[in-house]
C-alpha positions in Angstrom: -14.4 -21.2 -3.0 -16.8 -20.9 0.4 -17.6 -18.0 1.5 -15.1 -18.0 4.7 -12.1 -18.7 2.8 -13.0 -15.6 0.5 -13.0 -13.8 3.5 -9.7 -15.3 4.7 -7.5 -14.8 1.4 -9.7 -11.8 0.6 -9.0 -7.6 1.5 -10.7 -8.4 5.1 -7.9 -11.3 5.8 -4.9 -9.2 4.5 -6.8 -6.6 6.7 -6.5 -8.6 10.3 -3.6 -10.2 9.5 -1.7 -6.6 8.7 -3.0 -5.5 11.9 -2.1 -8.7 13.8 1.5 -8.1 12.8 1.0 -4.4 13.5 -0.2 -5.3 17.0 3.0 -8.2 17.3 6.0 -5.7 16.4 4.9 -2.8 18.8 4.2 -5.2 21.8 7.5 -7.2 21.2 9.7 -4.2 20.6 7.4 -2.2 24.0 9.2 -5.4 25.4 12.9 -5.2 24.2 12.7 -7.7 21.8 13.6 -8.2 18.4 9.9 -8.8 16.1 9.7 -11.9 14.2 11.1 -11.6 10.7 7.2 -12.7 9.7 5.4 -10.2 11.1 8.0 -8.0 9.7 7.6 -8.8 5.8 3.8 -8.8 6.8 4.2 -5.1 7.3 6.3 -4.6 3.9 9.9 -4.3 6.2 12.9 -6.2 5.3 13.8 -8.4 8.4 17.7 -8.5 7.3 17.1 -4.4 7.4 15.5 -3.9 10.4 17.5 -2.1 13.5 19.6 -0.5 10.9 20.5 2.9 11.6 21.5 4.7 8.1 23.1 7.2 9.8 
């Protein structure tokens, strides 16, 4: 395994891509719209869940 792909499958790749998704869902949903169901699962939600109220 190089060096870069330890980094990219490694903590610091989980790292960026949690906060890429992060950074996705806020600007998307800022805009109105519904997140992509992958940066959704990237952040542990359920994309069949989300925009649920269980009230």
């Amino acid at each position: 395994m190089s060096f870069r792909q330890s980094i990219r499958d490694g903590f610091l790749g989980r790292a960026f891509a949690m906060i890429g998704a992060a950074n996705a869902v806020t600007a998307t949903l800022e805009s109105g719209r519904r997140p992509r169901a992958r940066d959704l699962r990237e952040l542990g939600i359920d994309p069949s869940m989300f925009g649920r109220n269980s009230h």
